[in-house]
C-alpha positions, -999 to +999 in steps of 0.1 A: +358+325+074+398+315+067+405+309+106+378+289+111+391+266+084+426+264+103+412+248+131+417+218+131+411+186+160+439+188+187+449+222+186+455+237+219+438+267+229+456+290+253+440+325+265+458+361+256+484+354+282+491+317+265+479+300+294+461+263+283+426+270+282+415+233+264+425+211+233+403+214+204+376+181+196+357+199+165+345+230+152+308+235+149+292+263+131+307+294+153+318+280+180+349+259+190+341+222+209+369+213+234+373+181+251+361+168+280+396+161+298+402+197+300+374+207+316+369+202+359+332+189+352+337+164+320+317+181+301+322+197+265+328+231+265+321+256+238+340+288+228+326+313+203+350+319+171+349+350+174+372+355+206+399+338+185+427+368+184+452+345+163+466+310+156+500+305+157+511+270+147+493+245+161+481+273+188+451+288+187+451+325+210+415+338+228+411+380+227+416+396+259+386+397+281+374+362+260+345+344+277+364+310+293+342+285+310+347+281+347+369+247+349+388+248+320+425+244+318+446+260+342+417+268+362+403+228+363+441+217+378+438+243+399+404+231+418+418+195+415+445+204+438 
């Protein structure tokens, strides 16, 4: 699978919209592993490979209508307000 070898540790993941979803910490089998500091519970979070639309630099984009944790990104600033 050529995308999945383009992710790489770091990479940001933003949904359709390029809002920040989470920061990439590995890659494991189909799914990607993001870090705990993006997530409201600080817990690892997994996202499925195949909801990547596209990367784009160092950005990786989710489909429309990808499955997003509750808590991640935008959404885990958002209940720390």
């Amino acid at each position: 699978m050529f995308e999945k070898l383009r992710i790489k540790e770091h990479m940001e993941v933003a949904n359709s919209e390029g809002l920040h979803v989470g920061t990439v910490d590995a890659v494991q089998d189909d799914a990607i592993k993001l870090t705990k500091s993006d997530s409201a519970d600080d817990m690892h979070h997994f996202l499925s490979l195949d909801d990547v639309d596209k990367i784009d630099d160092n950005r990786i984009y989710l489909k429309e209508g990808a499955r997003i944790p509750e808590g991640l990104g935008n959404k885990a600033i958002m209940e720390d307000a």
